[in-house]
N, C-alpha and C positions, 0 to 999 in steps of 0.2 A: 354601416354595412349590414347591420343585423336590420333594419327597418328596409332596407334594397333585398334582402332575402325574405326577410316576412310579407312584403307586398307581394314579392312574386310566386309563394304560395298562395296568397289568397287568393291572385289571379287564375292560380292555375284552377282554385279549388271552383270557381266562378265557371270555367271555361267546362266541365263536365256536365254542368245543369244540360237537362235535354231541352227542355224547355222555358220560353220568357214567362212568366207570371207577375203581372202588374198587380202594385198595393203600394195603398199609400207610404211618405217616409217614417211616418209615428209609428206604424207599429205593421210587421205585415200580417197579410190577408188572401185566406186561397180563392184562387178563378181561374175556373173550368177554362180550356181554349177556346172549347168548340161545344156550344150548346146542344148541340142536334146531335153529336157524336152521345156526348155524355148521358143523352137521356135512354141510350142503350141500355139492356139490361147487365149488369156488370158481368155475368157466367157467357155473354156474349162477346166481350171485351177481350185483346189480349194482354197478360200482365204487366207489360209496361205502359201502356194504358191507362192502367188504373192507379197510373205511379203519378204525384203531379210534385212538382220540385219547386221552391222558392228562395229565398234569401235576398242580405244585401251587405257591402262592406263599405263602410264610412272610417274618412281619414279626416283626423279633423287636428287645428292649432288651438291652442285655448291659453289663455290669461285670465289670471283672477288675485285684484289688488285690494284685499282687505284693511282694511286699517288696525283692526285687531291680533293680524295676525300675519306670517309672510308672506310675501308676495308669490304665484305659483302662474312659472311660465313652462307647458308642455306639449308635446304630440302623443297623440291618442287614436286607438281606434276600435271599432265594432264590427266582428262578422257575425252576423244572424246566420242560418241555414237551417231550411226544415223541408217536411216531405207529407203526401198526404195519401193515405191509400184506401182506395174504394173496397171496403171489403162485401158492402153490397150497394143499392144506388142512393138506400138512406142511410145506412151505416159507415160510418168513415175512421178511420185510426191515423190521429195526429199526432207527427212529433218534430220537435224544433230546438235549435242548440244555440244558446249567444255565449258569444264571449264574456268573460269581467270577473271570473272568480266568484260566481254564484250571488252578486251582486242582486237583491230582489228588485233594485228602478233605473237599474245601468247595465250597460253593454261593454263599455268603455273600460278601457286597458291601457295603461300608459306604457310610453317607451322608457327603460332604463336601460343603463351603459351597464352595468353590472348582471344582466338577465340575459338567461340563453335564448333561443327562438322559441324553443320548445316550451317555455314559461309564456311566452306570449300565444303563443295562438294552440297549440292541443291542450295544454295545464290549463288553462283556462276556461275553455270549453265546457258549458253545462247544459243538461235539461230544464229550460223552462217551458215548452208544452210538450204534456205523454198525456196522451186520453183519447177517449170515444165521442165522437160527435153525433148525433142524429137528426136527421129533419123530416118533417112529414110536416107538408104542406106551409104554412107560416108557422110553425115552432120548430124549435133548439132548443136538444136537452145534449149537455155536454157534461162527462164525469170527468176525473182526473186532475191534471194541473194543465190549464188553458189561456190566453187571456184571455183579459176581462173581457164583459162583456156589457156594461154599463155604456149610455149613450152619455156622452160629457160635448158639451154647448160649445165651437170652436174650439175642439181640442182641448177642453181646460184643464188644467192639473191641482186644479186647486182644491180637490179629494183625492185624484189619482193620477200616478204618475203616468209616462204615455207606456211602460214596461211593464208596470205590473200583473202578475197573474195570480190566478185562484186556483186553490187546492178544494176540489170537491166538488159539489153537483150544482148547478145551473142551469136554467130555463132562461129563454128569451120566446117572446111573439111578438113578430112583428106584419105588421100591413102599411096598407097608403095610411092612415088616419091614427095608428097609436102602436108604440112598443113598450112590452109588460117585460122587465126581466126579475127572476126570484133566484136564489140562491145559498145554498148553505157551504161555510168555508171554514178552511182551520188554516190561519196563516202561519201559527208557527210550525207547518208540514215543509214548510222553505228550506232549503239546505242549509244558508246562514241565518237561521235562528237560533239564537242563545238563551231566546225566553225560559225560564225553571220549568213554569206553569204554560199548558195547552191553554190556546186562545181559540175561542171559537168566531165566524163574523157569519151573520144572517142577511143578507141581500135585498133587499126590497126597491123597482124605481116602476115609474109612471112617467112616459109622454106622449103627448097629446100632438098631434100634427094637423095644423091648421093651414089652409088655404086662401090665400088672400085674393085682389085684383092683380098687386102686381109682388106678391111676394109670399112666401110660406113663415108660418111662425109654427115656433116649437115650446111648447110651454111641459116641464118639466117639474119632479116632486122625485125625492129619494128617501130611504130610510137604511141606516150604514151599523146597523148593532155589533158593536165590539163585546163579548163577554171574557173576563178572565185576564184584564189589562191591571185594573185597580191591585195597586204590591205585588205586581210579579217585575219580573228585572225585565229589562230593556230589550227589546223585540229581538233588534241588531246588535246591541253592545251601544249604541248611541242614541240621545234621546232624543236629537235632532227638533230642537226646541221647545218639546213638550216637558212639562212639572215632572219633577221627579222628588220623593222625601228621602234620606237617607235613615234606613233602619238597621241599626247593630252594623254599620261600615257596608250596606249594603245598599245600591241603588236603585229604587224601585218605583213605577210608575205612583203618580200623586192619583191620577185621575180614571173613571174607564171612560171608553169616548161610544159614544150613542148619537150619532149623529145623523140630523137633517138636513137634506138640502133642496132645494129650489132653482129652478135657472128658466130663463126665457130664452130664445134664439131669432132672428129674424131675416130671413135669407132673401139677398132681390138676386136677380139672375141677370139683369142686364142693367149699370147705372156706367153711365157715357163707355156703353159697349165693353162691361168688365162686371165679375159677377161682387157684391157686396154681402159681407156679412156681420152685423154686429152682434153682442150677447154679452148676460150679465148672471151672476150666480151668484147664491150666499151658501155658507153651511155653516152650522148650531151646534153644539155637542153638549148635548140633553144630561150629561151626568158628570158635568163640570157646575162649579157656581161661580165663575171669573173666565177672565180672560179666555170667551170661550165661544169667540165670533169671527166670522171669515167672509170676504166678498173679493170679486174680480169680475174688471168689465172687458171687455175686450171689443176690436174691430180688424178684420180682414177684405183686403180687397185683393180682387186676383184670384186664381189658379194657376200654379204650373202642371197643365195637363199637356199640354201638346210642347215641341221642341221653340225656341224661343220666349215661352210663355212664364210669367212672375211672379210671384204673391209676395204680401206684406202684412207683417199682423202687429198689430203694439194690444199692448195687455197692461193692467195696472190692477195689482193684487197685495191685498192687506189679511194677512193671517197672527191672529192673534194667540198664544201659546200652545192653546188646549183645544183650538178651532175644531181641528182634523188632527189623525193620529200621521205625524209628520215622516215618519216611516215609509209611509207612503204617497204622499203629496209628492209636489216635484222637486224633483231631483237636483234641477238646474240652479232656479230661481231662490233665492239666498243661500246658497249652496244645500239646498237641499233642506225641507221641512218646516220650521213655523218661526213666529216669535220675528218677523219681522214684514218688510211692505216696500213696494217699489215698481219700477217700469222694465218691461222686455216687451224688445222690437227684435221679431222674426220674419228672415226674409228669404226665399229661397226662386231659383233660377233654373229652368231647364234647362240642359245644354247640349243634350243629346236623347234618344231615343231611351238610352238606360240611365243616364247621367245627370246627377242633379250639382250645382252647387248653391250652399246654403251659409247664412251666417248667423246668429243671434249677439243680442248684446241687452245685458242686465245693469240697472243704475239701482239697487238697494239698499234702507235702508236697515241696519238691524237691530233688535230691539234690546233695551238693557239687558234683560234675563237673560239673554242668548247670547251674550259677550265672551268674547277668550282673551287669557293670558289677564286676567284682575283689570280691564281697560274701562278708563271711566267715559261713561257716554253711550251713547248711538250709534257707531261704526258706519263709516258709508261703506258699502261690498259693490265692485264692476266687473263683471264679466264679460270677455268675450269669446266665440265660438267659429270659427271660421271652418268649413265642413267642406268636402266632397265625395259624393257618395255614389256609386255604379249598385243598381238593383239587377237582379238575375231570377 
């Protein structure tokens, strides 16, 4: 009863949006309706107008049979909602609320039999973007807490989760031919940070966009400076397979993470009338001296842009301990952070104008260090994710 009552608020909450604004399912994204309108001067505008509204709610089933640990069969869901207001035609004030209990790479909120509604969908409810946006001409200069703004090679999460956001100032430029993004961050500005010690992160990427005969390539470089990780306690409370030493009963990072990354992208736009994409990344972490190496390849074919339309993507991703600060890597794929390697195949389905359905499914292996419950070995880990989700 209580999940037939909380659907029918989110629907209800869905049904007041004035407007549709399309963005993709990873993460949304604001767009104007009307270009010609918008390039009004804003003091010409009336105020609702300058109001643009987004969101989306995903219902989703989920399994997940570890060998380490017990098996977890649930229902779950995410409501996004945010808004965007012109306060002039370059200046913008963003703000966006997901569900998950302040969760920094999840949305997702389970159903319990013991939880009122009101735990489900207002208690949960948080800011993950309040800030200033600016643009003048190809640059973005964004204060506040945003997300990211990092270009990642098909979606990849193998640095970042498709959730996370940044605390603090960032720059982007972008054209036809290259995007330059810089940024300075303090991740433990997160609501659920328990870090002691302030962490600062420095932002640095490079892409290059090249034009082929019959295909575009994106050739990419990052630079991910974490300061203030080495012996401070645990970002989250969990170390989500990164080293950790214990000092005086206290658990504290082993490592700081300084990380490089690289990736290629190669997009063809029509192979037997369906667009292809393949791509590959590594990332480094420069102030580890072990287990401190990461790659994933990936291939998609498809778009679901239009109604009937379908994509498919498989991925195969090996993260080794100290690779990336798993904190914020993905979320999904070995339940979240490093210290192990395996296969997810993502596929999703349009099925109406707002309506997606989507499934994913993880075969992972996970690595000794990251074991629970004293289990000797390897653990296989499977997931599956069975989604459907109406955008607004």
């Amino acid at each position: 009863m209580k999940k037939i009552v909380l659907s029918m608020m989110a629907l209800a909450t869905i049904a007041m949006a004035e407007a549709y604004i399309e963005h993709p399912h990873e993460r949304i994204e604001k767009k104007k309706e009307n270009a010609s309108y918008s390039a009004l001067p804003v003091h010409e505008k009336e105020m609702l107008d300058r109001l643009h509204f987004k969101g989306d709610l995903r219902l989703r089933y989920e399994s997940i049979e570890r060998d380490d640990k017990d098996n977890k069969y649930r229902n779950r869901y995410r409501l996004r909602i945010g808004a965007v207001v012109d306060l002039t035609n370059e200046l913008h004030f963003e703000v966006g609320m997901r569900s998950g209990f302040a969760n920094p790479t999840s949305g997702n909120q389970t159903f319990f039999k013991d939880k009122a509604v009101s735990d489900y969908f207002w208690k949960s409810l948080r800011f993950n973007i309040l800030g200033l946006a600016y643009k003048s001409g190809n640059s973005t200069y964004k204060v506040g807490r945003q997300p990211y703004m990092m270009y990642r090679p098909l979606k990849s999460q193998l640095v970042w989760d498709n959730d996370v956001s940044m605390n603090g100032v960032n720059y982007q430029y972008k054209d036809e031919s290259r995007i330059i993004t810089l940024g300075v961050n303090q991740p433990t500005l997160e609501e659920a940070s328990v870090a002691k010690d302030d962490v600062n992160l420095f932002v640095a990427q490079y892409v290059q966009k090249i034009k082929l005969d019959a295909a575009k390539l994106n050739l990419g470089a990052g630079l991910y400076y974490y300061d203030g990780f080495k012996g401070n306690t645990r970002l989250f409370g969990s170390r989500k397979g990164n080293s950790i030493v214990i000092v005086n009963g206290e658990k504290l990072y082993a490592n700081d993470y300084h990380l490089v990354e690289g990736f290629a992208e190669l997009q063809f736009k029509d192979v037997f009338g369906m667009p292809l994409k393949v791509a590959a990344g590594v990332v480094y972490n420069m102030a580890a001296s072990n287990d401190n190496f990461g790659y994933d390849v990936a291939i998609k074919l498809g778009k679901a842009k239009n109604i009937n339309d379908w994509q498919v993507k498989y991925s195969y991703t090996d993260l080794q301990e100290d690779a990336t600060l798993g904190a914020y890597s993905d979320s999904d794929n070995f339940g979240g952070g490093t210290a192990a390697k395996g296969h997810a195949i993502r596929a999703k389905y349009k099925a109406g104008k707002n309506l997606y359905l989507a499934g994913s499914f993880f075969f992972n292996t996970i690595y000794q260090s990251n074991v629970k419950n004293n289990y000797v070995g390897e653990p296989d880990y499977e997931r599956v994710q069975l989604d459907m989700i109406y955008k607004f």
